[in-house]
C-alpha positions in Angstrom: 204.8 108.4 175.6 203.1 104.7 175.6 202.0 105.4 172.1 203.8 102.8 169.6 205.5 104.1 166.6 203.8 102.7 163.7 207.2 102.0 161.9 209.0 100.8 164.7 206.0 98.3 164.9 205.9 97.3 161.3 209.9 96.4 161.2 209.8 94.8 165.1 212.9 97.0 166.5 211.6 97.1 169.8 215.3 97.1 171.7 217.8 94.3 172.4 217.5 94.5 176.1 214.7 93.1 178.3 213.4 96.4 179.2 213.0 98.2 175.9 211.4 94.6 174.9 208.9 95.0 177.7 208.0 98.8 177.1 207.5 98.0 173.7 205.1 95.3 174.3 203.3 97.4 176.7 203.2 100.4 173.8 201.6 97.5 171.7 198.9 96.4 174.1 197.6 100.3 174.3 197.5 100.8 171.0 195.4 97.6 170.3 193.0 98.3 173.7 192.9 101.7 171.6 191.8 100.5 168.4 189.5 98.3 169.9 188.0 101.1 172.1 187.4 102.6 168.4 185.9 99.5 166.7 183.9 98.6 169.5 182.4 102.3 169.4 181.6 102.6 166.0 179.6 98.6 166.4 177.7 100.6 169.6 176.7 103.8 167.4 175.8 101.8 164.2 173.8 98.7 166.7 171.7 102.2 167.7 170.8 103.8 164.8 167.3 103.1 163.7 167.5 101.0 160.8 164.8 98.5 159.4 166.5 95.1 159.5 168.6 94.0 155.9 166.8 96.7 154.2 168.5 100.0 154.7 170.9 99.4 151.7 168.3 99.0 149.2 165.9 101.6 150.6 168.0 104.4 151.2 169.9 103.5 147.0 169.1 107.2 145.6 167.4 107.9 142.3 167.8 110.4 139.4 165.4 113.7 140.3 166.4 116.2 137.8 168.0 119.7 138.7 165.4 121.1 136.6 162.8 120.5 139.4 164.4 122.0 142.2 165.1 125.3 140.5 161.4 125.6 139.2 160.5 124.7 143.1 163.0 127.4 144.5 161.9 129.7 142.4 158.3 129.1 143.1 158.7 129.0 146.4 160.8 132.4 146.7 158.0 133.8 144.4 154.5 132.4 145.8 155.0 131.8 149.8 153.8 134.4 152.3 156.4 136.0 153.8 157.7 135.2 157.6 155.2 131.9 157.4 157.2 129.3 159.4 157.8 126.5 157.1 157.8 122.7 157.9 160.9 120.8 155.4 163.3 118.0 156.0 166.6 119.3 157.3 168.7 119.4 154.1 165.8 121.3 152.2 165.3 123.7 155.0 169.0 124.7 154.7 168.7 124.9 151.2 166.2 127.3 151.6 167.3 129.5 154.3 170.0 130.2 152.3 168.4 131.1 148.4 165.6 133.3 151.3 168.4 135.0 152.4 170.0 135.6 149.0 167.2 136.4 147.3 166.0 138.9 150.3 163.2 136.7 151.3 161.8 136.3 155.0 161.7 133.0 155.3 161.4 130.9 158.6 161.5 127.2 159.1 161.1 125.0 162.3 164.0 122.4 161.6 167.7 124.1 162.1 170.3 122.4 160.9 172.1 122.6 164.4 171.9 119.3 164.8 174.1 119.2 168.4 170.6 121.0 170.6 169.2 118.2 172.4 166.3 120.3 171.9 166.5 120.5 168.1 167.1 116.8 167.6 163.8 116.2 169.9 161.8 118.6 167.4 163.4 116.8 164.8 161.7 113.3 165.8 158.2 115.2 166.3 158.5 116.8 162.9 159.7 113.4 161.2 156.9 111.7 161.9 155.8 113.0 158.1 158.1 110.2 156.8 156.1 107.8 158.4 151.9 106.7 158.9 151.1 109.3 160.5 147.6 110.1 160.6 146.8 113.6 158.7 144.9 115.0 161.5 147.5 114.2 164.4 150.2 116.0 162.1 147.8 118.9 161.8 148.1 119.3 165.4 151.6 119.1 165.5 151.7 121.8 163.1 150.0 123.9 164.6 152.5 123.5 167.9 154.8 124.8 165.6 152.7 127.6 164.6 153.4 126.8 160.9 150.7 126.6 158.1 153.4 125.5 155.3 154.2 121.6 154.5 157.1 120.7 152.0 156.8 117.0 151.0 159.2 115.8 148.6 158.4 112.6 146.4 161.7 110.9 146.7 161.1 110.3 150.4 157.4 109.4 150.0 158.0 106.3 150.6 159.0 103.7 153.2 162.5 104.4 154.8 165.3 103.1 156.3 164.9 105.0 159.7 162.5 104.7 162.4 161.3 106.9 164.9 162.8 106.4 168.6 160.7 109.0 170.2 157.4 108.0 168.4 156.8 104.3 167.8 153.5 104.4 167.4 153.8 105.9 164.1 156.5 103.5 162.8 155.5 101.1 160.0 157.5 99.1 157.5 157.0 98.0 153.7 154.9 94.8 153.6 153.4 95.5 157.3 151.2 98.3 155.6 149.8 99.0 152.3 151.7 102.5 150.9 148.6 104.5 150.8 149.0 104.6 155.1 151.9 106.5 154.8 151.5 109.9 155.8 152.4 111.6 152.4 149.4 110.0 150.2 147.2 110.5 152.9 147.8 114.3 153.5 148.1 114.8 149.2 144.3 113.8 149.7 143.3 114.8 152.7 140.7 117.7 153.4 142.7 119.2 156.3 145.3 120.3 153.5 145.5 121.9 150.3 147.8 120.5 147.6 149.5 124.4 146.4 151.5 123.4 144.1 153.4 120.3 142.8 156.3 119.2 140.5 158.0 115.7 140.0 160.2 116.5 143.1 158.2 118.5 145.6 154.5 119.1 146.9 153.6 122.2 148.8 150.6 121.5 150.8 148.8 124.7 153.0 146.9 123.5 156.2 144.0 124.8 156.0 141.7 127.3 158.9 139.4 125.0 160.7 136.4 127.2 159.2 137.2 125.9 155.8 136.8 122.5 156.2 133.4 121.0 156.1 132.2 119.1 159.2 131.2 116.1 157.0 134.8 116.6 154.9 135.8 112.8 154.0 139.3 112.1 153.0 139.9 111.4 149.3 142.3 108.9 147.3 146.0 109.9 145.8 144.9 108.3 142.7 141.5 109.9 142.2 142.2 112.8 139.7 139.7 115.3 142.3 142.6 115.1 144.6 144.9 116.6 142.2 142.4 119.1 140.0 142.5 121.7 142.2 146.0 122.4 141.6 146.3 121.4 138.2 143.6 124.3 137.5 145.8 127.0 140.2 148.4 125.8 137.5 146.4 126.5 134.1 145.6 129.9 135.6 149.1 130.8 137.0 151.5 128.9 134.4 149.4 127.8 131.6 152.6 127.4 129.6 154.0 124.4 132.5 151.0 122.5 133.2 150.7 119.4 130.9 154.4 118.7 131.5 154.9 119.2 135.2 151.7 116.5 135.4 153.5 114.4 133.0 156.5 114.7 135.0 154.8 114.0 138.2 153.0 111.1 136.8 156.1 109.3 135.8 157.8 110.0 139.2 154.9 108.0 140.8 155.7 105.3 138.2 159.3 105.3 139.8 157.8 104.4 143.1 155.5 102.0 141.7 152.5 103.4 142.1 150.4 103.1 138.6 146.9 103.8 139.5 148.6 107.8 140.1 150.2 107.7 137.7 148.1 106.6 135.2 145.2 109.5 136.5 147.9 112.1 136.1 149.4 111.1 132.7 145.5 111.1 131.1 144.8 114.2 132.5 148.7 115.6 131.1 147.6 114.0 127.7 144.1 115.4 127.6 145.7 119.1 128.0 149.5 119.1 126.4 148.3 118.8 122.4 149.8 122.4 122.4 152.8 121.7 124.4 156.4 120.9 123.4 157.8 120.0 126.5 154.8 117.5 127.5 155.3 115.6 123.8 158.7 115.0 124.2 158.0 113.5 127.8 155.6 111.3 126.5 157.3 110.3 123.4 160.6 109.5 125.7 158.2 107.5 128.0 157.2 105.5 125.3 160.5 104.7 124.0 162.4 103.9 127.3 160.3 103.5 129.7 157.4 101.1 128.1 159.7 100.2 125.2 157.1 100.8 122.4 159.6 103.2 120.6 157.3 102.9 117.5 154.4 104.5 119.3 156.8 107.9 120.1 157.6 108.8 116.5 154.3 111.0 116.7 154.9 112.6 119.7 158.7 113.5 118.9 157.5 114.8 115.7 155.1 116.6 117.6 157.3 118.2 119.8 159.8 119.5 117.1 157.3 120.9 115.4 155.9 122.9 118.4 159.4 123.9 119.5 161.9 123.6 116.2 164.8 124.7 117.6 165.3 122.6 121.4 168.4 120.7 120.5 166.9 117.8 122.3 163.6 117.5 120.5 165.8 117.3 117.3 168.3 115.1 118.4 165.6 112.8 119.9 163.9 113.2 116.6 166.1 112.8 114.7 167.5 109.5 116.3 164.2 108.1 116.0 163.7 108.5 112.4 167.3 107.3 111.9 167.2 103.8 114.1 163.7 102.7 114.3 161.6 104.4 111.8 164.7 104.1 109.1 162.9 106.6 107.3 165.5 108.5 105.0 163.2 110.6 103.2 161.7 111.9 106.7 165.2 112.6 107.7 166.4 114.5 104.6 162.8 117.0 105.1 163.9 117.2 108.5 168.1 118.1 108.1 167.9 120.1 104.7 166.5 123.4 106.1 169.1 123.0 108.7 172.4 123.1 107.2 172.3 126.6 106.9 169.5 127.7 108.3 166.3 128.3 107.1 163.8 131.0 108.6 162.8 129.9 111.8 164.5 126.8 111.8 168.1 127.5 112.6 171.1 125.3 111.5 171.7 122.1 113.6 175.3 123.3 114.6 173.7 126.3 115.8 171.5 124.7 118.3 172.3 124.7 122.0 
C-alpha cells in the first residue's frame, strides 16, 4: 500500500537503501496530496454555506429558553391541534414532535422531514424557510397553502435576524441594519390579519391561517407592539387557562426584552400586571425582573412577598424571599415572622426542609 505509516513517519525510518528511501517519499507525498484534498474540501463546503459576513458567530451564540416552555407547548400542542392537520415547524421541532405525536397516539403530520439527503426535501426546506426571513405575510400564505397546511409554529428564539440566507430565494433575504426588525416575517405575521395568533408562551407562537371568508376585504395589518395584536389570545387564554395567563404574558414579555424589543414588551408586561394581582407565578417573575434584570432589587420585596403569600410552600418563592429580606432589605424581624412557622411546620405552611 502507498499509505505511510504514521510512526514510521514520526521516527524517519524510511530504509537504508535508495529504493525504500524513494517509496517512502512517495508514501509521504500521498498522504500530504490526501490531507490537502481534505483541507481544501472542508474551505469549499464552509466558502458555500450561506453565512452573513463576520456575523454568524455572534448571531447564531444560543440563549437560555427554559424547559418549562417546551413542555407546556408539547403538551398544548398534543392537546389543542386538530388532528391529521399538516403542520409547518423548523426541522428540529418537527422531529420533536413527530415523535411525542407518535408517543402520545397523536395524528400528527408536518411538511419538513428530517431526511435531509432528498434533493426534494432540502428544496422544500428553502421554500418553507423563507419564515426566518422578510417575507411578506401574504406570499407565505400562499406557500402554505401549496403545502395544504393551515398550522404555523414560530418560535421566539429564531425571530430574529440569522446567520443563514436563503440560496433558492434571494429576494426575501435581508440582514440586521439593512432593515428595521419589524420586516421580518415573524412580527409581521404575529400581527397580520391573514393569521391568528392561537396560542403563545415565551418560547413558541402557534398562529392558524385563517379561511379567506374570514378576513375582511378592508383588513389592514396591525403592529407587534400594539396590545390588539395580542388580546385576542390573551382572552382564548383567560377562558382556557385562567390559572397561566398573567405569567405566560409576563414571560413572553421578557423574552422580547431578550431580543431587544421594549415597545412589546413593555405592552405585554402592563397587560401581565393589570391581571396577575392573584397570581404567584406572575409576582415572582416580576419581582425577579426587578431585581436582576433592571437592578432595582428594592422595588421586588413587594412582589416576592406577594408571591409567598399566594403560594407558601414553592421552595423558590421562599428562598427568593427569603434572600431578599436577608441581603437587601436586612430586615431581621421580617425574617424571623417568615422562618418561625417553618421549623416544624405550621398549618399550611410546611417546614423549610420539607419543601421541594
Amino acid at each position: 500500500a502507498l499509505a505511510p505509516k504514521p510512526l514510521e513517519m514520526l521516527t524517519g525510518r524510511g530504509g537504508s537503501d535508495s529504493r525504500a528511501r524513494a517509496l517512502w517519499c512517495l508514501r509521504l507525498l500521498v498522504f500530504l496530496i490526501a490531507v490537502a484534498g481534505q483541507l481544501g474540501y472542508a474551505a469549499f463546503l464552509g466558502f458555500k454555506m450561506p453565512f452573513i459576513e463576520n456575523r454568524h458567530s455572534s448571531l447564531h451564540a444560543d440563549k437560555g429558553w427554559p424547559d418549562g416552555d417546551r413542555g407546556e407547548f408539547f403538551d398544548w400542542a398534543l392537546h389543542h391541534l386538530p388532528d391529521n392537520e399538516i403542520i409547518l415547524a423548523a426541522i428540529p421541532l418537527s422531529a420533536e414532535l413527530r415523535r411525542a405525536s407518535s408517543t402520545e397516539g397523536k395524528a400528527m403530520r408536518f411538511a419538513i422531514h428530517p431526511q435531509f439527503e432528498a434533493h426534494h426535501l432540502r428544496e422544500r426546506v428553502q421554500e418553507l424557510y423563507q419564515f426566518y426571513q422578510c417575507t411578506p405575510p401574504a406570499s407565505f400564505a400562499k406557500t402554505m397553502e401549496k403545502f395544504q397546511s393551515r398550522y404555523l409554529i414560530l418560535e421566539f428564539k429564531r425571530c430574529s435576524f440569522g446567520p443563514f440566507l436563503l440560496d433558492k430565494y434571494p429576494e426575501v433575504n435581508c440582514k440586521e441594519k439593512e432593515v428595521p426588525w419589524q420586516e421580518l416575517f415573524c412580527p409581521r405575521a404575529l400581527a397580520s390579519p391573514l393569521f391568528e395568533l392561537q396560542w403563545a408562551n415565551a418560547e413558541f407562537a402557534v398562529l392558524r391561517l385563517r379561511d379567506s371568508k374570514e378576513v375582511a376585504r378592508n383588513a389592514k395589518d396591525g403592529h407587534v407592539a400594539d396590545l390588539k395584536t395580542w388580546e385576542p389570545m390573551l382572552q382564548r387564554c383567560q377562558k382556557e387557562e385562567p390559572l397561566e395567563c398573567a405569567a405566560r404574558a409576563a414571560d413572553l414579555a421578557l423574552a422580547f426584552r431578550k431580543m431587544g424589543q421594549m415597545q412589546v414588551s413593555q405592552s405585554l408586561l402592563r397587560w401581565a400586571e393589570a391581571h396577575g394581582d392573584e397570581d404567584g407565578a406572575f409576582q415572582y417573575i416580576m419581582g425577579h425582573h426587578l431585581d436582576y434584570d433592571l437592578q432595582q432589587s428594592q422595588r421586588a420585596g413587594p412582589y416576592y412577598k406577594r408571591a409567598v403569600e399566594l403560594e407558601s410552600n414553592n421552595p423558590v418563592f421562599v428562598k427568593e424571599y427569603l434572600m431578599w429580606l436577608e441581603l437587601i432589605a436586612k430586615d431581621k424581624r421580617s425574617l424571623v415572622q417568615l422562618l418561625s412557622p417553618r421549623r416544624a411546620g405550621s398549618g399550611a405552611k410546611r417546614a423549610l426542609s420539607s419543601l421541594e
